[in-house]
C-alpha positions as CSV (number, residue, x, y, z in Angstrom):
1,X,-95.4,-12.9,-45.8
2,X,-98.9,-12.6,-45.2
3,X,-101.1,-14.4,-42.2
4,X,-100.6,-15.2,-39.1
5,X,-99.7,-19.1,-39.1
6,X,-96.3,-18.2,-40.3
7,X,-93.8,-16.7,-37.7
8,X,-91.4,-14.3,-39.5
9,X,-87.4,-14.6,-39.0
10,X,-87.7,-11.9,-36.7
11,X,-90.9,-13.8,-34.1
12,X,-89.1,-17.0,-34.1
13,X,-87.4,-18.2,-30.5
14,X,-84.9,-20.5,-29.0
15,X,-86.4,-22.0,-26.4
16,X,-84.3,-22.5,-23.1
17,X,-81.6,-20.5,-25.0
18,X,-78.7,-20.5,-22.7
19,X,-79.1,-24.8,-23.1
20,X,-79.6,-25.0,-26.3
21,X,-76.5,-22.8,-27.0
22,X,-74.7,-24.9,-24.8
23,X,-76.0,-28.0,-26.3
24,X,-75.8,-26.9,-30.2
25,X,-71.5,-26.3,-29.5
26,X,-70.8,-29.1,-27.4
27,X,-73.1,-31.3,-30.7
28,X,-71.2,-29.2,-32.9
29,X,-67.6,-30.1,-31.5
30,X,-68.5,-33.6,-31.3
31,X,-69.8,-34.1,-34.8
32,X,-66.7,-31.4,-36.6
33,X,-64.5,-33.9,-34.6
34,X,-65.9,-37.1,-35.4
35,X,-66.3,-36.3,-38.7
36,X,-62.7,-35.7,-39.0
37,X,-61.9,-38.9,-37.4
38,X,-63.9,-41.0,-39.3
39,X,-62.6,-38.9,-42.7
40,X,-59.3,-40.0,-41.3
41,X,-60.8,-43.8,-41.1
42,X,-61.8,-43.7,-44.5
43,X,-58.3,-42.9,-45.8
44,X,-56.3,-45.0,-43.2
45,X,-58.5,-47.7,-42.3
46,X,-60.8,-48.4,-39.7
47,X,-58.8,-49.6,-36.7
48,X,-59.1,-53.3,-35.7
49,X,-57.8,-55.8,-33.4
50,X,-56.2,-59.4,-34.2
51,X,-59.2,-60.6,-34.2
52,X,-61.8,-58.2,-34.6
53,X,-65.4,-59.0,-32.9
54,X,-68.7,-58.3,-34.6
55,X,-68.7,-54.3,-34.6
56,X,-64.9,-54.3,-36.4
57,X,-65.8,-56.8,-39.0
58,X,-69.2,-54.4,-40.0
59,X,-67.1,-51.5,-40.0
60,X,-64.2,-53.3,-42.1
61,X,-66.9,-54.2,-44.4
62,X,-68.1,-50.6,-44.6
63,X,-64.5,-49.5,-44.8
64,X,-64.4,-52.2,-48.4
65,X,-67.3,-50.3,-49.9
66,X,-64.8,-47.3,-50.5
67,X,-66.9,-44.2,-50.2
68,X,-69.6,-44.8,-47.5
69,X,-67.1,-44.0,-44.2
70,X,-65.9,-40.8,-46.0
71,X,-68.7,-39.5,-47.0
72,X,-70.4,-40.2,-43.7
73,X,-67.5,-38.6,-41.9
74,X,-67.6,-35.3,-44.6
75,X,-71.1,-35.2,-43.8
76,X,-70.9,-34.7,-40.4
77,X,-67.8,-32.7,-40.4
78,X,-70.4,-30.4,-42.3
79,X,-73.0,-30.7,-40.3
80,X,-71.0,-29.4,-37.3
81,X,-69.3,-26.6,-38.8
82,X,-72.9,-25.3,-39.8
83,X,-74.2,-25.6,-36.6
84,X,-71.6,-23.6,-34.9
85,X,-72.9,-20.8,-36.8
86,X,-76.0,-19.2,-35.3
87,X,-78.2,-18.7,-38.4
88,X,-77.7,-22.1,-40.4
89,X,-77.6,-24.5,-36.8
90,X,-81.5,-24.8,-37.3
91,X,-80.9,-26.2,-40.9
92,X,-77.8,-28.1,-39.5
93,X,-80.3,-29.4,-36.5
94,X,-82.2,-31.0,-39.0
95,X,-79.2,-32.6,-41.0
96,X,-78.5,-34.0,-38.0
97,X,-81.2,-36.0,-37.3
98,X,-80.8,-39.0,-40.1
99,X,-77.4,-38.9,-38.3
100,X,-78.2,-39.2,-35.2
101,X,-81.1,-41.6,-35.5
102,X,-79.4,-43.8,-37.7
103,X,-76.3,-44.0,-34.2
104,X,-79.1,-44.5,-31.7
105,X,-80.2,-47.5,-33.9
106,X,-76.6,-48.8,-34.3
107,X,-75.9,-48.8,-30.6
108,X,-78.9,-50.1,-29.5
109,X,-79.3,-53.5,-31.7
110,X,-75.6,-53.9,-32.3
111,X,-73.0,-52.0,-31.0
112,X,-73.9,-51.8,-27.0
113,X,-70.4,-50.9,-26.0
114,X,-71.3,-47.4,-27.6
115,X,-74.4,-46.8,-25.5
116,X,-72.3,-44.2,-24.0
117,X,-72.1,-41.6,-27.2
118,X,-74.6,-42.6,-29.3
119,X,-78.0,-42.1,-26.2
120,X,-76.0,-38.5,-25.6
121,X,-76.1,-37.8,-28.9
122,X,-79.6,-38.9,-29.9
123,X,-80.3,-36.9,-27.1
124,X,-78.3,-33.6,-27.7
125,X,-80.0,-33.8,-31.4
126,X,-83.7,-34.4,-30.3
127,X,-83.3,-31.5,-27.5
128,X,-82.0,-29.2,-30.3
129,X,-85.0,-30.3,-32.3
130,X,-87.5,-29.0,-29.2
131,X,-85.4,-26.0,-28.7
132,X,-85.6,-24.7,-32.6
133,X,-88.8,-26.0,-33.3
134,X,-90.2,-22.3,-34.0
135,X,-88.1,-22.9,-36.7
136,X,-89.6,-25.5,-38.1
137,X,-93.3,-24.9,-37.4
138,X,-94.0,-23.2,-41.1
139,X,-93.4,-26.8,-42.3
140,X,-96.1,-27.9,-40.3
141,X,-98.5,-25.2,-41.0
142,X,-101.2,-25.0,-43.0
143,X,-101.9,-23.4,-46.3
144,X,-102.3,-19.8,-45.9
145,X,-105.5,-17.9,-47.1
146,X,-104.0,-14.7,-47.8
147,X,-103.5,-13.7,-51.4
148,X,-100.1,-13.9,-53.4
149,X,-99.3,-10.7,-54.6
150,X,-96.7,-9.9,-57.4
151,X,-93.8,-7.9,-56.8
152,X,-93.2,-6.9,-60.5
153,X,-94.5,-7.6,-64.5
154,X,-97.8,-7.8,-65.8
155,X,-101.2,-8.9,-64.2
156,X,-101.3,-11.5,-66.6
157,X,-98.3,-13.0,-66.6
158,X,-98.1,-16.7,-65.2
């Protein structure tokens, strides 16, 4: 590709690598394995007290709608399995974040009990986000100047 806003594959870093390989497989165990738990929610029910409080009557009400706690769960189960892999974890960085946002929301208006996982995992996602974000910067960047060349066919084809 031609210009210089645009790092190639080969130019783009990690920054603080030995962290953010650290960080990316401890994310990526936790979201494979809550994925599979809440896959197994979404079959089995959602487990709830006599008489559940506030949090377990949302979640039974999510569990009634049928296809949002399994799809959630499959989703994240995804998620992690990508980003144990090296070359897809930027992509699966960025899958993450609806995720994770949507958890740091959750536990901070209404489930507070949770504080614990979801600020950690906010967290682990957003650090990710600084550590790969030479991955991301062509998204950002401007249009290039430099002319588009064709590989192959006629001048004037379209």
């Amino acid at each position: 590709m031609h210009g210089t806003d645009v790092l190639s594959v080969e130019t783009r870093s990690i920054r603080i690598p030995r962290v953010a390989m650290a960080v990316r497989l401890l994310f990526a165990l936790f979201l494979l394995s809550t994925g599979i738990m809440t896959i197994g929610f979404a079959i089995n029910g959602y487990p709830v007290g006599d008489s559940p409080g506030d949090v377990g009557r949302f979640m039974m009400a999510l569990e009634k709608t049928g296809y949002l706690i399994f799809w959630v769960g499959f989703f994240k189960a995804v998620v992690g399995g990508l980003m144990f892999v090296p070359r897809t974890a930027p992509l699966a960085v960025l899958m993450s974040l609806p995720y994770a946002f949507n958890i740091l929301l959750y536990v901070t208006l209404f489930a507070h009990q949770y504080l614990v996982v979801g600020l950690p995992d906010f967290a682990a996602c957003t650090l990710l986000l600084y550590c790969y974000f030479d991955w991301y910067r062509p998204i950002f960047a401007g249009q290039t100047t430099a002319p588009i060349q064709v590989s192959c066919g006629d001048g004037n084809a379209l």
